[in-house]
N, C-alpha and C positions, 0 to 999 in steps of 0.2 A: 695762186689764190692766197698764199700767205699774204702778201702785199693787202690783198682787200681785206682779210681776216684781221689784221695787225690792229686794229685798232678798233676793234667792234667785240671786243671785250669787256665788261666791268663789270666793278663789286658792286652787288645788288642784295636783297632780305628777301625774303626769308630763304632763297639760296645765295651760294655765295659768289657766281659769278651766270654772266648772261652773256651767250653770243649769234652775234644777228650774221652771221656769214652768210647761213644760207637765203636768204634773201637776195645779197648785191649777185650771189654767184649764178644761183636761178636767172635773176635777171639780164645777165650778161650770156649767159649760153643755152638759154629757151628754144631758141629758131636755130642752134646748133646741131644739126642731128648728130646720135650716136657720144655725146659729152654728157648728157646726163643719164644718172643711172633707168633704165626704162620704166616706162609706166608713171615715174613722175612729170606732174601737172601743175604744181605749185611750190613755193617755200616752202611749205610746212610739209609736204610730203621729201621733198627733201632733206627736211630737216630729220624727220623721220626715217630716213634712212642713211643719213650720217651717225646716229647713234650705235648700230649694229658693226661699225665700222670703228667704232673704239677702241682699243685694245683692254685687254683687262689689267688693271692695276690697283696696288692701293692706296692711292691717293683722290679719286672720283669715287664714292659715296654712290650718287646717281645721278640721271640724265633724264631730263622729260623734253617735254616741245609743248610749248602753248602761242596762242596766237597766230600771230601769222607767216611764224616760221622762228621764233627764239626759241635757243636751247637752254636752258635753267641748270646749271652745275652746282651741285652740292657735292665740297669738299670733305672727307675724312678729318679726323685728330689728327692721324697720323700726317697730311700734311700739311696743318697750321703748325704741329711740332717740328717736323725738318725746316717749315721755315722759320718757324722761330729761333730756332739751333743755328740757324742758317745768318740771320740779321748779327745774331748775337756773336756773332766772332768775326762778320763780314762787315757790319752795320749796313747801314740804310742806304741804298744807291740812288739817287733821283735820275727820274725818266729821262731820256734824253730832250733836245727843244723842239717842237713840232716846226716845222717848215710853215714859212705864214703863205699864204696864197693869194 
């Protein structure tokens, strides 16, 4: 699932990043029995139940689900400081080139 997830990330306001995973994942393993966690029926319940599944840290702030299955991440200081500590002696890397299709 990292491959689907790799790219269904981004920085968004008023949190600071947004990820659509559980949608393509739902999607792909619905009629899977015994792949999704039970009981869920939708993206957004899965979405819902990928949060409990976080580990605790501190660098995630919080986690909600709105819609139809986005997760809403709100970062800490603590890590726009590591990366900004982090740019500042590594500098700026550019993303790699997407594959055209």
């Amino acid at each position: 699932e990292a491959a689907v997830a790799h790219n269904t990330i981004t920085a968004k306001l008023p949190h600071h990043f947004q990820c659509n995973a559980a949608m393509p994942v739902f999607g792909r393993y619905k009629k899977t029995p015994g792949v999704l966690p039970e009981g869920v029926k939708s993206p957004q319940q899965l979405a819902q139940a990928i949060l409990p599944a976080l580990p605790p840290n501190d660098l995630i702030a919080s986690c909600t689900v709105t819609g139809p299955g986005f997760i809403n991440i709100t970062m800490t200081p603590a890590f726009f400081t590591a990366y900004l500590r982090w740019v500042s002696t590594k500098g700026l890397v550019p993303p790699p080139p997407s594959p055209k299709h």
